[in-house]
PDB file of N, H, CA, C and O in Angstrom:
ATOM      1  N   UNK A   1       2.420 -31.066 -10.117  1.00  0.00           N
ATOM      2  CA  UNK A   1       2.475 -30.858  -8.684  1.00  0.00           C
ATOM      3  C   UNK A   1       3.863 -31.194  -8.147  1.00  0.00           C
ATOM      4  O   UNK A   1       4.265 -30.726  -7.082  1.00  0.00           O
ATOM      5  N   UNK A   2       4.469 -31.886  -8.786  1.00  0.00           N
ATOM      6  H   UNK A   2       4.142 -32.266  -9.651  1.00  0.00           H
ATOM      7  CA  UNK A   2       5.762 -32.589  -8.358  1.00  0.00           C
ATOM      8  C   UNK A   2       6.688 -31.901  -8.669  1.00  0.00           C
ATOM      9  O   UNK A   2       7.685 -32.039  -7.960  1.00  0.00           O
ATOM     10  N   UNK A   3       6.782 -30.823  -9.898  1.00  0.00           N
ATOM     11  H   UNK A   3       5.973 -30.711 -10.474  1.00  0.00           H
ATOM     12  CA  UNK A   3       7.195 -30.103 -10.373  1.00  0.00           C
ATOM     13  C   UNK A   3       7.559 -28.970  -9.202  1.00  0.00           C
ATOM     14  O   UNK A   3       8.636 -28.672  -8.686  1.00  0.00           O
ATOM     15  N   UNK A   4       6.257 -28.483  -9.009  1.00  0.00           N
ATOM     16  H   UNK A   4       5.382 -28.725  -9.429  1.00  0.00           H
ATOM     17  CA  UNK A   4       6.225 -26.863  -7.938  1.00  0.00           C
ATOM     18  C   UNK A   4       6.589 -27.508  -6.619  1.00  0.00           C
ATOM     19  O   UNK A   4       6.787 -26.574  -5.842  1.00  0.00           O
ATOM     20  N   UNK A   5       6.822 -28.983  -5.822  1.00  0.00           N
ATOM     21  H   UNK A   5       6.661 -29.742  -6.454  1.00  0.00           H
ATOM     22  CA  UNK A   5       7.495 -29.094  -4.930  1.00  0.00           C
ATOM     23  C   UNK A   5       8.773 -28.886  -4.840  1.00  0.00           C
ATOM     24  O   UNK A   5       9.321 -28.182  -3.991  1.00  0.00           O
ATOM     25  N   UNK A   6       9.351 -29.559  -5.807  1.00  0.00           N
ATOM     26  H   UNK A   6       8.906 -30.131  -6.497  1.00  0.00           H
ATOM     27  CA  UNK A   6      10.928 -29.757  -6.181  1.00  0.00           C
ATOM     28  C   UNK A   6      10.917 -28.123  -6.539  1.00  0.00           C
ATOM     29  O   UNK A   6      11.533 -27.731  -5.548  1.00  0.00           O
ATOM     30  N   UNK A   7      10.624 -26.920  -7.300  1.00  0.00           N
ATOM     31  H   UNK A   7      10.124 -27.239  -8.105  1.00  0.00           H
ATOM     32  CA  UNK A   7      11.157 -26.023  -7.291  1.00  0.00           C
ATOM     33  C   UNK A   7      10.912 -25.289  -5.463  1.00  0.00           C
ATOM     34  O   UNK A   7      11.854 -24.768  -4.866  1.00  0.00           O
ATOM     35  N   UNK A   8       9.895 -25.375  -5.025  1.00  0.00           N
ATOM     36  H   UNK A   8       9.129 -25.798  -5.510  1.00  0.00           H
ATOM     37  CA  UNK A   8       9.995 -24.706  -4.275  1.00  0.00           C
ATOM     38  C   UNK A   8      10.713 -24.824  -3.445  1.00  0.00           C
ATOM     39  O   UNK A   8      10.983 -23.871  -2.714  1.00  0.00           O
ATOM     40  N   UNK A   9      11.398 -26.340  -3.246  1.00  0.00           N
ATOM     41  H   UNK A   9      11.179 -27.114  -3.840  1.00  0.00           H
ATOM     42  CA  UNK A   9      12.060 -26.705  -2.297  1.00  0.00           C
ATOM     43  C   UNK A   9      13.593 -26.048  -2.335  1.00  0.00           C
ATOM     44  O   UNK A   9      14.285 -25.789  -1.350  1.00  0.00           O
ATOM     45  N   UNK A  10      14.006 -25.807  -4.030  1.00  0.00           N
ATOM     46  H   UNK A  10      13.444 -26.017  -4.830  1.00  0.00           H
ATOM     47  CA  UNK A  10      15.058 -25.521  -4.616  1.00  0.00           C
ATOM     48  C   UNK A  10      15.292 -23.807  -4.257  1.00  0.00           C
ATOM     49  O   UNK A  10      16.298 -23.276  -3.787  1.00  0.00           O
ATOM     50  N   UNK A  11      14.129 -23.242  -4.616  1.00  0.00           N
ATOM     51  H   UNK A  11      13.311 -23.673  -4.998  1.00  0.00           H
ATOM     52  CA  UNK A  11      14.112 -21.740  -3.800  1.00  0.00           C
ATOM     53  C   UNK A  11      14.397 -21.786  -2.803  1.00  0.00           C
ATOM     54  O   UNK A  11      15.236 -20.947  -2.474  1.00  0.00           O
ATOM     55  N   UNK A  12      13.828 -22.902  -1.552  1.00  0.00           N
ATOM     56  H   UNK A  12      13.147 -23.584  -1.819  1.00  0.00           H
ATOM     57  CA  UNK A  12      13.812 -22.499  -0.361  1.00  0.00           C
ATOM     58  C   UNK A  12      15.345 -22.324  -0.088  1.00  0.00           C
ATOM     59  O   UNK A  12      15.926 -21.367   0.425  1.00  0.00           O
ATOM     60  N   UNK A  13      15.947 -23.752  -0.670  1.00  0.00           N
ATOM     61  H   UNK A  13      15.475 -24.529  -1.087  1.00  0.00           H
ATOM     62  CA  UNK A  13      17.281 -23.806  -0.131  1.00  0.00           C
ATOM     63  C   UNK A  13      18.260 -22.912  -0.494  1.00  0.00           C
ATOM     64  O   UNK A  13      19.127 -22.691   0.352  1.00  0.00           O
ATOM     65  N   UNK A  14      18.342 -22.220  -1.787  1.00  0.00           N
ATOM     66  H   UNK A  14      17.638 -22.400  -2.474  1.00  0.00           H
ATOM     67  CA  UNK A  14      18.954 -21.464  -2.331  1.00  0.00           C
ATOM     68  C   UNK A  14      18.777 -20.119  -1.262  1.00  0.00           C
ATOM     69  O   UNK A  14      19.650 -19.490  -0.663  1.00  0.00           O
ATOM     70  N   UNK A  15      17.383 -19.956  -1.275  1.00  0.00           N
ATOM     71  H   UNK A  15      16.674 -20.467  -1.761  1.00  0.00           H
ATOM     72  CA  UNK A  15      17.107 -18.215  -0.159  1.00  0.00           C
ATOM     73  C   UNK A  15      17.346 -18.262   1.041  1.00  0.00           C
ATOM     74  O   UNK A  15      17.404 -17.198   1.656  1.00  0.00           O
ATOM     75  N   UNK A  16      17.598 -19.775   1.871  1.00  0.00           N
ATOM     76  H   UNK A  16      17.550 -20.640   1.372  1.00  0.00           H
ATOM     77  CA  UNK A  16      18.223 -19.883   2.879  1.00  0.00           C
ATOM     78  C   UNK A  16      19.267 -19.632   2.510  1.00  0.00           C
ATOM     79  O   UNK A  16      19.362 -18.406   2.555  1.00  0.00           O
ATOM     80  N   UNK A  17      20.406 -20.176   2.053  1.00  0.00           N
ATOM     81  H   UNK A  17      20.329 -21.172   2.016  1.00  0.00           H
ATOM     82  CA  UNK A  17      22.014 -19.966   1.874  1.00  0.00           C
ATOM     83  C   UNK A  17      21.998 -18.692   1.470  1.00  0.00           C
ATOM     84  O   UNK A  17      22.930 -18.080   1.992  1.00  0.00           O
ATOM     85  N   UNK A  18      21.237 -17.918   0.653  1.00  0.00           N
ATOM     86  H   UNK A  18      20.480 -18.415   0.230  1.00  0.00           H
ATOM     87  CA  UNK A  18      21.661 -16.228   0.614  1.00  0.00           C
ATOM     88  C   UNK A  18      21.392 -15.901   1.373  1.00  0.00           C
ATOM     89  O   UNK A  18      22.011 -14.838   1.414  1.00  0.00           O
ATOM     90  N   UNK A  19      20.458 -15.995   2.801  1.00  0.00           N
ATOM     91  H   UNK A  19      19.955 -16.859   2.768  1.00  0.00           H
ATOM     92  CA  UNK A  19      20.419 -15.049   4.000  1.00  0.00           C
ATOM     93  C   UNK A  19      20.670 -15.153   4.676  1.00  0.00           C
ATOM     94  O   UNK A  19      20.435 -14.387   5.611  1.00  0.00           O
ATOM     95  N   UNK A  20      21.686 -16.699   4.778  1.00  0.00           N
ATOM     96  H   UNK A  20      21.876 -17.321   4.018  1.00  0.00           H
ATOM     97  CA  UNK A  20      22.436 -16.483   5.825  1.00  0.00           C
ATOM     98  C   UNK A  20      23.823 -16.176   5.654  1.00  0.00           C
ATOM     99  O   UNK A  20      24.462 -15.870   6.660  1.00  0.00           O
ATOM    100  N   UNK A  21      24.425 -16.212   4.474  1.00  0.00           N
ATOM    101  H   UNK A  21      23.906 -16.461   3.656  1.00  0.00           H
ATOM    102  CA  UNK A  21      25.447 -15.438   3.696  1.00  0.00           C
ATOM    103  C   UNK A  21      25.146 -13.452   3.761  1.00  0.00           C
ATOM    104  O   UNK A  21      25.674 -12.416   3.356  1.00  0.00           O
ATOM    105  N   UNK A  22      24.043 -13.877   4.497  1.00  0.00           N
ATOM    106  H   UNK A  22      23.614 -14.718   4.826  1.00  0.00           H
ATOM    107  CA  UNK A  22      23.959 -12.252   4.435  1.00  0.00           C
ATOM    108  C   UNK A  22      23.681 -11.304   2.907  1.00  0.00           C
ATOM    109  O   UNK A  22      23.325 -10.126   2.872  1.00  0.00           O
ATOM    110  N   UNK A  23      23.941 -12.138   1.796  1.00  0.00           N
ATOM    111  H   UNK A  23      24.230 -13.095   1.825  1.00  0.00           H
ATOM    112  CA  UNK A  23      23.020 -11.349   0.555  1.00  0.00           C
ATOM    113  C   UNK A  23      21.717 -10.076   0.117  1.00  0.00           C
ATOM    114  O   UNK A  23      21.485  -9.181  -0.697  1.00  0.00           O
ATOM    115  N   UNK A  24      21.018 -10.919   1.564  1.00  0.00           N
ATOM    116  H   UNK A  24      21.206 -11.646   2.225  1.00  0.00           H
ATOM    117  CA  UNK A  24      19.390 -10.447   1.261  1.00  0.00           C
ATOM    118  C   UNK A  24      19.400  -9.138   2.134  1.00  0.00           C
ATOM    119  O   UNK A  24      18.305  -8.709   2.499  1.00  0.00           O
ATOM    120  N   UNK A  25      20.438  -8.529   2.466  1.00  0.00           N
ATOM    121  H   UNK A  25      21.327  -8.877   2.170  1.00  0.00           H
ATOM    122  CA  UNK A  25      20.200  -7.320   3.374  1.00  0.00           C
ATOM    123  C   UNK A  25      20.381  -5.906   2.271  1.00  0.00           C
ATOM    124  O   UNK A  25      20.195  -4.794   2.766  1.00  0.00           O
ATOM    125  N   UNK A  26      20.604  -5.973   1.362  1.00  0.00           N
ATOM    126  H   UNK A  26      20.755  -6.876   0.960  1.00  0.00           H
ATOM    127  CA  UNK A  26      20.446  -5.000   0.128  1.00  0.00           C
ATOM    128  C   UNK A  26      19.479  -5.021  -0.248  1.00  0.00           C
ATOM    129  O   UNK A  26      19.488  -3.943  -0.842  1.00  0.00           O
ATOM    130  N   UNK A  27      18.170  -5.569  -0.470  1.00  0.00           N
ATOM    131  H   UNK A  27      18.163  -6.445   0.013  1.00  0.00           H
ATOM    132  CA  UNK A  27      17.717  -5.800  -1.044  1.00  0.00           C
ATOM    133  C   UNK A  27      16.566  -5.290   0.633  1.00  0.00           C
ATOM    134  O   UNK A  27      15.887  -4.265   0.581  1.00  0.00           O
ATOM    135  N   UNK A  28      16.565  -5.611   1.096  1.00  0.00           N
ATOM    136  H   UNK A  28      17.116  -6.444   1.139  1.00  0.00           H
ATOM    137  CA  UNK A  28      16.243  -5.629   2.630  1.00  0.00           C
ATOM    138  C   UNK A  28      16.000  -3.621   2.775  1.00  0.00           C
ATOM    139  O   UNK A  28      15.009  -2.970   3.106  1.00  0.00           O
ATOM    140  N   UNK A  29      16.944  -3.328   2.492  1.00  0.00           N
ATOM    141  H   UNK A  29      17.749  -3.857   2.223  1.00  0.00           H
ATOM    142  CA  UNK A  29      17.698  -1.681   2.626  1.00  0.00           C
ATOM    143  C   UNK A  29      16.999  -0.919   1.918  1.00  0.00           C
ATOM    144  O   UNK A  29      16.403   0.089   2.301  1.00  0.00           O
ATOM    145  N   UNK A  30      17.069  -1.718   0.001  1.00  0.00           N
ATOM    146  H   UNK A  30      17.552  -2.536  -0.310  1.00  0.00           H
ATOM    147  CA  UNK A  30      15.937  -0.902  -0.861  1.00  0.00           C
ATOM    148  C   UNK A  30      14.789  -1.184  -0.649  1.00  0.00           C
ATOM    149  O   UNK A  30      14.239  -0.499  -1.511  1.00  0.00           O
ATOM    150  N   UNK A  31      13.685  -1.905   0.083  1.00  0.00           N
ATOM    151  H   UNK A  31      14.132  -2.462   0.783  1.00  0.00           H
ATOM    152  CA  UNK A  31      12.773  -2.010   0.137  1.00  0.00           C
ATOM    153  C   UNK A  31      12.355  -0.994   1.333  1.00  0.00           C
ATOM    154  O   UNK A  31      11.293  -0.376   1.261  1.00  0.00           O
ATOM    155  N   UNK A  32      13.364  -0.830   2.596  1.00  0.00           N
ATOM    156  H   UNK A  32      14.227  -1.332   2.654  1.00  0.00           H
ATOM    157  CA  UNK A  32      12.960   0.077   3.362  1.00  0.00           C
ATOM    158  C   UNK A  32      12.816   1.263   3.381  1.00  0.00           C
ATOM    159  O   UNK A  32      11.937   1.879   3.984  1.00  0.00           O
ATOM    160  N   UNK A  33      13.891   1.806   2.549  1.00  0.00           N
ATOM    161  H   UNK A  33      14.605   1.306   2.059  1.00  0.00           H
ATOM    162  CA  UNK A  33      14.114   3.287   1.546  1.00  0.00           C
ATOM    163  C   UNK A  33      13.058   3.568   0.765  1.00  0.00           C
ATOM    164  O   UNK A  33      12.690   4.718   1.001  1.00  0.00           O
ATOM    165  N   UNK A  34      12.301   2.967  -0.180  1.00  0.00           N
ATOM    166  H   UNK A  34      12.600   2.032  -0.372  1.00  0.00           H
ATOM    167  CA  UNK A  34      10.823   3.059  -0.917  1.00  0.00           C
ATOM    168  C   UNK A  34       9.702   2.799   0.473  1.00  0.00           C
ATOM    169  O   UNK A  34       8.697   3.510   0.492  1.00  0.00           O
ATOM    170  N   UNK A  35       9.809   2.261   1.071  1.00  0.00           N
ATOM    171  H   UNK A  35      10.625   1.683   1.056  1.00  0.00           H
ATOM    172  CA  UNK A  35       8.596   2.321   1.450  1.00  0.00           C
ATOM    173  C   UNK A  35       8.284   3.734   2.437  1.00  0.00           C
ATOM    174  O   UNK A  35       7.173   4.143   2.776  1.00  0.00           O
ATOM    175  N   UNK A  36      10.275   4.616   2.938  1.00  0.00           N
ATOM    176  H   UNK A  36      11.177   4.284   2.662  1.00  0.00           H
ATOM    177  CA  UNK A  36      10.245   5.549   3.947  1.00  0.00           C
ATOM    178  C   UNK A  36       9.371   6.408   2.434  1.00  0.00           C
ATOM    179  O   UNK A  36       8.228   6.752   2.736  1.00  0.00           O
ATOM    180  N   UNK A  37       9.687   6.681   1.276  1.00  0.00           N
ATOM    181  H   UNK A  37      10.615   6.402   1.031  1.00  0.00           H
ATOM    182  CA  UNK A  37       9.682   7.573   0.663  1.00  0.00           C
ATOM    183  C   UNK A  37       7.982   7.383   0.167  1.00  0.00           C
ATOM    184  O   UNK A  37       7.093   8.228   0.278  1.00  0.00           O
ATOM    185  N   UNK A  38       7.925   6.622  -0.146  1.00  0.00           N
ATOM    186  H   UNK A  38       8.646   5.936  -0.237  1.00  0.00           H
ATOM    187  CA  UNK A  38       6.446   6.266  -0.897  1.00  0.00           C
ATOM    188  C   UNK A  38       5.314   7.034   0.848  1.00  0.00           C
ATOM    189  O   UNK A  38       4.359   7.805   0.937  1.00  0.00           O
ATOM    190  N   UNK A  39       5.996   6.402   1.688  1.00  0.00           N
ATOM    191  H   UNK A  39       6.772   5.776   1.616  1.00  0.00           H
ATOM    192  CA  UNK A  39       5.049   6.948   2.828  1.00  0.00           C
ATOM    193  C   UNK A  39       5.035   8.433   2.948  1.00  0.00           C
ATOM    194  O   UNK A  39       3.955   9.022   2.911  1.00  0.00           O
ATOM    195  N   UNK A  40       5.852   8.904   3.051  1.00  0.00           N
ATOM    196  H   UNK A  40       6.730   8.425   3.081  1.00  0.00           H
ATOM    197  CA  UNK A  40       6.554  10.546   3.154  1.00  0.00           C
ATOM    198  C   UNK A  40       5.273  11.356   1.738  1.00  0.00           C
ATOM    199  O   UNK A  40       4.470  12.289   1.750  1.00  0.00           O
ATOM    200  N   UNK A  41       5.659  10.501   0.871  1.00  0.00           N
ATOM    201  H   UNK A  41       6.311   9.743   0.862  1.00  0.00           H
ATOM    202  CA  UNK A  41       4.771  11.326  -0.205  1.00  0.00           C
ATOM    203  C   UNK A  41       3.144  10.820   0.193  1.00  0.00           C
ATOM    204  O   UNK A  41       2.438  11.796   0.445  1.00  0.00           O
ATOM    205  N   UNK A  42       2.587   9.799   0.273  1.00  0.00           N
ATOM    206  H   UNK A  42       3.161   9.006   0.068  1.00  0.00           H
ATOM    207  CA  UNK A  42       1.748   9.511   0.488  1.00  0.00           C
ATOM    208  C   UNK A  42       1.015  10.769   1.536  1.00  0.00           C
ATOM    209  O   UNK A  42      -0.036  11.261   1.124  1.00  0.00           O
ATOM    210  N   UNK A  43       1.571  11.256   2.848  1.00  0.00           N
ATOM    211  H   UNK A  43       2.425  10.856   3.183  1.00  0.00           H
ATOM    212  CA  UNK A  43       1.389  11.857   3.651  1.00  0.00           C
ATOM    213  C   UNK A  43       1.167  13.662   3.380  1.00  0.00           C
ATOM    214  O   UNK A  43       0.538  14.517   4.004  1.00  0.00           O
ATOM    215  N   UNK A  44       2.346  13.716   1.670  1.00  0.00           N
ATOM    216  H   UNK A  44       2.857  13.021   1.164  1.00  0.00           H
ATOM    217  CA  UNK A  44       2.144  15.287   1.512  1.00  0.00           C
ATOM    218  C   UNK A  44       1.159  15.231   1.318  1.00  0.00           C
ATOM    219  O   UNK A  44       0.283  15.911   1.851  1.00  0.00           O
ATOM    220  N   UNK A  45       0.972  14.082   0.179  1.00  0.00           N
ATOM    221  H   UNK A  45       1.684  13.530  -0.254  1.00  0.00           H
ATOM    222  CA  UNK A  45      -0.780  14.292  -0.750  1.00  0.00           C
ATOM    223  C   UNK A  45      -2.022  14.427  -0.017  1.00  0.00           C
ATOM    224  O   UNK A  45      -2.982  15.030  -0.497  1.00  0.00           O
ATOM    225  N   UNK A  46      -2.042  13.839   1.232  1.00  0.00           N
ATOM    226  H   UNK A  46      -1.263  13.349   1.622  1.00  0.00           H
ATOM    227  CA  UNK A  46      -2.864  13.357   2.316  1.00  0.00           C
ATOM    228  C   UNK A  46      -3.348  15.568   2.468  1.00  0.00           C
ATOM    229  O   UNK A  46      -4.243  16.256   1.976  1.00  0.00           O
ATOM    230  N   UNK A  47      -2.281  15.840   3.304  1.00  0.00           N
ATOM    231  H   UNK A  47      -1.554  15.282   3.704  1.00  0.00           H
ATOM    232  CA  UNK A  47      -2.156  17.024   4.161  1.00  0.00           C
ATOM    233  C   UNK A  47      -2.442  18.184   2.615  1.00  0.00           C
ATOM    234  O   UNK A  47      -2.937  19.265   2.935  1.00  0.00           O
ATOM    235  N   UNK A  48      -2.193  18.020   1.237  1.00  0.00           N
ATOM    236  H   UNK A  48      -1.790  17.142   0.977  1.00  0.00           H
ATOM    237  CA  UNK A  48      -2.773  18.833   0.474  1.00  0.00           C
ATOM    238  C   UNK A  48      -3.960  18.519   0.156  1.00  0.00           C
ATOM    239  O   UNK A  48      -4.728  19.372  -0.290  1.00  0.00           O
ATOM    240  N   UNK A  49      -4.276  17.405   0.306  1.00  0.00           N
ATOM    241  H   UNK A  49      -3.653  16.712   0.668  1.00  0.00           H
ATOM    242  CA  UNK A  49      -5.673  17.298   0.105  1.00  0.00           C
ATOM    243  C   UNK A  49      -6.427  17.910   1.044  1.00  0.00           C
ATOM    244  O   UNK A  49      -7.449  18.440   0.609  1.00  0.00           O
ATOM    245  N   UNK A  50      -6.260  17.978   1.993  1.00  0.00           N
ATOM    246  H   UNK A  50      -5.430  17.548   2.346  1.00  0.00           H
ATOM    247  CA  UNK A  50      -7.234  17.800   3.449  1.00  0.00           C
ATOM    248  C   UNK A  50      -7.308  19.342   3.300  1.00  0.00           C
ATOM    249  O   UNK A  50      -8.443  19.755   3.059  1.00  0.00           O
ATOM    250  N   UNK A  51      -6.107  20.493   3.414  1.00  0.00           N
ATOM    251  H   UNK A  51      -5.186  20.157   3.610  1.00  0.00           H
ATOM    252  CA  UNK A  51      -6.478  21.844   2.913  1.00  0.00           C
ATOM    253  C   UNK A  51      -7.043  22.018   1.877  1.00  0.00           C
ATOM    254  O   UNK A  51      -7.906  22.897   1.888  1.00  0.00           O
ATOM    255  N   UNK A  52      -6.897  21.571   1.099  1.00  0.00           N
ATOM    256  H   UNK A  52      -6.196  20.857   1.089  1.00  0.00           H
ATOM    257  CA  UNK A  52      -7.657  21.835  -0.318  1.00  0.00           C
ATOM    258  C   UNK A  52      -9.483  21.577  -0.085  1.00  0.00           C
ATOM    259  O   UNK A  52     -10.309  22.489  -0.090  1.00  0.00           O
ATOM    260  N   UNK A  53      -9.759  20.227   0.090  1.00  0.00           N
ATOM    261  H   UNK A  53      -9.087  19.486   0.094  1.00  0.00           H
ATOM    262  CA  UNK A  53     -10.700  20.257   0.853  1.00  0.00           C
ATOM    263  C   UNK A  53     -11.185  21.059   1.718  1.00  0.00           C
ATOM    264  O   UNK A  53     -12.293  21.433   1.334  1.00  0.00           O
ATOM    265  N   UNK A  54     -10.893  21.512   2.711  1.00  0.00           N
ATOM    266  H   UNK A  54      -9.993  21.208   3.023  1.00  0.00           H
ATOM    267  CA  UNK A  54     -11.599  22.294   3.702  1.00  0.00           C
ATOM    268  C   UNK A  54     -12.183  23.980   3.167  1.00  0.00           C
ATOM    269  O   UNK A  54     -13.206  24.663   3.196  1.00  0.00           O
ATOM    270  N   UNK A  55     -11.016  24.037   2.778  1.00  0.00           N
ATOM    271  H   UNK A  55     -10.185  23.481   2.754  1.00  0.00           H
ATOM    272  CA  UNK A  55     -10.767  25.694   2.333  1.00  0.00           C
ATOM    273  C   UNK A  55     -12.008  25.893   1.062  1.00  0.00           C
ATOM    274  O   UNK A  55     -12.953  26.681   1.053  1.00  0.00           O
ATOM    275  N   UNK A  56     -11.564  24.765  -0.076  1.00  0.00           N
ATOM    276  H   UNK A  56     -10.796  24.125  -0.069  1.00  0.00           H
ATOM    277  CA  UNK A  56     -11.584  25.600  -1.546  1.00  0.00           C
ATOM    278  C   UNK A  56     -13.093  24.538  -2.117  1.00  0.00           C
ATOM    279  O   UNK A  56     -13.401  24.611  -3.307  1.00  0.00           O
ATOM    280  N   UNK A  57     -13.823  23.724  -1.281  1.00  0.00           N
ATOM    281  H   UNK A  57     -13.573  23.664  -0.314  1.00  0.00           H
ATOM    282  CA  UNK A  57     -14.859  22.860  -2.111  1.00  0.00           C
ATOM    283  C   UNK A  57     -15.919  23.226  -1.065  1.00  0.00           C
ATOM    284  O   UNK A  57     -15.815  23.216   0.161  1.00  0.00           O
ATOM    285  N   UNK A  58     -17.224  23.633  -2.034  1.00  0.00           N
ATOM    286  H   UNK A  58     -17.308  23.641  -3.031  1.00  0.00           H
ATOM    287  CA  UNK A  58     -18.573  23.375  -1.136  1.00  0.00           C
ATOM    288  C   UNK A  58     -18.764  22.145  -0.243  1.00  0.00           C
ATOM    289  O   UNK A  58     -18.034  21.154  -0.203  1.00  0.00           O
ATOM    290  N   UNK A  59     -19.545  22.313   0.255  1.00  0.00           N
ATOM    291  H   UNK A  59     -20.138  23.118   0.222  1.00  0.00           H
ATOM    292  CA  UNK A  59     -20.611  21.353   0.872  1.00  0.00           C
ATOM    293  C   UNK A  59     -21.177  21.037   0.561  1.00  0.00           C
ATOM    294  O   UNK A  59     -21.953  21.794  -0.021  1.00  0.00           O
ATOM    295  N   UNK A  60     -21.508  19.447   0.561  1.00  0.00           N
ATOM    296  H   UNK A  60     -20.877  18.832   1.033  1.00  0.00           H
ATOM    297  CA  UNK A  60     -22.650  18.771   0.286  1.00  0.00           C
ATOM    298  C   UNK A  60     -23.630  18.602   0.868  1.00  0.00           C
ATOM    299  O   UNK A  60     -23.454  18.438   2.075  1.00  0.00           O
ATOM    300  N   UNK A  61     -24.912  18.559   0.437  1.00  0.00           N
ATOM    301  H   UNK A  61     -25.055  18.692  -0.544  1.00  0.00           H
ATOM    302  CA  UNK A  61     -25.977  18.702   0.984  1.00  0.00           C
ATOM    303  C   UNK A  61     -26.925  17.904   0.421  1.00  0.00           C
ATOM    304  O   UNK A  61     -26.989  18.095  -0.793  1.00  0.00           O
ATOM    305  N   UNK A  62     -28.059  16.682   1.025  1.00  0.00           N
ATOM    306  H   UNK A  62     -28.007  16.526   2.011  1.00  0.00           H
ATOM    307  CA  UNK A  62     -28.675  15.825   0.509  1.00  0.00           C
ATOM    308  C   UNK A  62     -29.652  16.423  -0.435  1.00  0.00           C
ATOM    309  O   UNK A  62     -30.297  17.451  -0.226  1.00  0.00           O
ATOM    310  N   UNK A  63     -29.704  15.524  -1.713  1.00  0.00           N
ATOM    311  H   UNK A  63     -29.180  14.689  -1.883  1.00  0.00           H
ATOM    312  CA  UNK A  63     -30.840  16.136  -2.572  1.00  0.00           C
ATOM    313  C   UNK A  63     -32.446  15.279  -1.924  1.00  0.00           C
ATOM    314  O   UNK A  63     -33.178  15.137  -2.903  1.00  0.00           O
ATOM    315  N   UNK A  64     -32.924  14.888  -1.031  1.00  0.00           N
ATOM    316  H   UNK A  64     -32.329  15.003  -0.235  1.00  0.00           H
ATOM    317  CA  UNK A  64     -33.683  13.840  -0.989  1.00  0.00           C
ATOM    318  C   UNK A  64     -33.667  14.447   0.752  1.00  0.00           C
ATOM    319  O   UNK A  64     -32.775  14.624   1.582  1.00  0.00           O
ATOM    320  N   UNK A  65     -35.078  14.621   0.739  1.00  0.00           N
ATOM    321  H   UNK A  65     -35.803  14.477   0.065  1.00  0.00           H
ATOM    322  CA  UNK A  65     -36.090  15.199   2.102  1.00  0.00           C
ATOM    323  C   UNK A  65     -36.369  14.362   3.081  1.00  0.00           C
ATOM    324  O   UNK A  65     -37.402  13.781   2.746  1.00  0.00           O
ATOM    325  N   UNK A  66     -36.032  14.004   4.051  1.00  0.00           N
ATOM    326  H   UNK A  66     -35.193  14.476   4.324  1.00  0.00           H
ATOM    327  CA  UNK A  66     -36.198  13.321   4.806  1.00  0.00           C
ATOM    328  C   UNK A  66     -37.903  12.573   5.391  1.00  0.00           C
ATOM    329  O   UNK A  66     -38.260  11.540   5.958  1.00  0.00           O
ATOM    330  N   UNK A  67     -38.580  13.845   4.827  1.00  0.00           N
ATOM    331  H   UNK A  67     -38.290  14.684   4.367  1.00  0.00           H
ATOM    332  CA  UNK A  67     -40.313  13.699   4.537  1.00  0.00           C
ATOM    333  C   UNK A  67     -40.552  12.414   3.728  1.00  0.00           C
ATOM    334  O   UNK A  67     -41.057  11.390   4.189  1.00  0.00           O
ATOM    335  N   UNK A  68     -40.030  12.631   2.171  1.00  0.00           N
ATOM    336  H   UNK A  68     -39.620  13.463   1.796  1.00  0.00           H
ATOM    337  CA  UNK A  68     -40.120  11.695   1.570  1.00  0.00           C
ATOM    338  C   UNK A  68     -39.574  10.287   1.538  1.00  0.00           C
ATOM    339  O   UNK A  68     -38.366  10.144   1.731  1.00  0.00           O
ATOM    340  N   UNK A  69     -40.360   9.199   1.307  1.00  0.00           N
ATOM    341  H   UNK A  69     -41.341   9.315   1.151  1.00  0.00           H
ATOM    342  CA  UNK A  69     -39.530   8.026   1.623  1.00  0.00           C
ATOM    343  C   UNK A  69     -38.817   7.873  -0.091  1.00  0.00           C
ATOM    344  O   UNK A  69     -39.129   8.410  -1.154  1.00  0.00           O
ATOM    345  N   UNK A  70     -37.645   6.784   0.321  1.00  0.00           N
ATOM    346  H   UNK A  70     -37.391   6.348   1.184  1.00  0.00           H
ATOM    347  CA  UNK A  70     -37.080   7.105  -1.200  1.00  0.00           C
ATOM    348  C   UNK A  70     -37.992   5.905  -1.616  1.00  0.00           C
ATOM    349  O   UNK A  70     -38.928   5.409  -0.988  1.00  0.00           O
ATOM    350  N   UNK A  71     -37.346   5.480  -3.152  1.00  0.00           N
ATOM    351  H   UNK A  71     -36.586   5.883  -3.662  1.00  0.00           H
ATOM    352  CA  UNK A  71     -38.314   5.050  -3.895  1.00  0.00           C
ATOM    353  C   UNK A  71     -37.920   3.460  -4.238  1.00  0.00           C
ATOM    354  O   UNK A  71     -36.768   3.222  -4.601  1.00  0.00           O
ATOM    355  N   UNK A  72     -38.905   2.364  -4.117  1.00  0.00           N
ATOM    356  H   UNK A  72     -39.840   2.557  -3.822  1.00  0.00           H
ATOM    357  CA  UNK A  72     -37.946   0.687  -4.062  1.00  0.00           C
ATOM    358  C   UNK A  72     -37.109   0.545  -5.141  1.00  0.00           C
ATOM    359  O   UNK A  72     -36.422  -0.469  -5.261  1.00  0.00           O
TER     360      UNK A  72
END
């Protein structure tokens, strides 16, 4: 336990002095760049799905009659 204080404390201080040295803004930049792009694609797949769907797959339709109760 004494261990993971003293490191964390050692991270902390270290990731303070890189951000305020300004370091962490590259890193800052590539994370915003993947996430514009990962979203962008996320959104084609979305909009091919949704045509694909509409257009090219049946309908589903319950196998189970509303008469009948289902079964415990």
């Amino acid at each position: 336990m004494i261990r993971t204080l003293i490191f964390g404390a050692i991270a902390g201080y270290v990731g303070k002095k890189l951000y305020d040295e300004g370091k962490l803004t590259e890193f800052k930049d590539d994370i915003v760049a993947r996430y514009g792009e990962a979203k962008a694609k996320l959104e084609e797949q979305r909009a091919d799905t949704g045509t694909a769907t509409a257009s090219n797959t049946p309908l589903v339709t319950p196998s189970v009659t509303s008469s009948r109760p289902l079964p415990n």
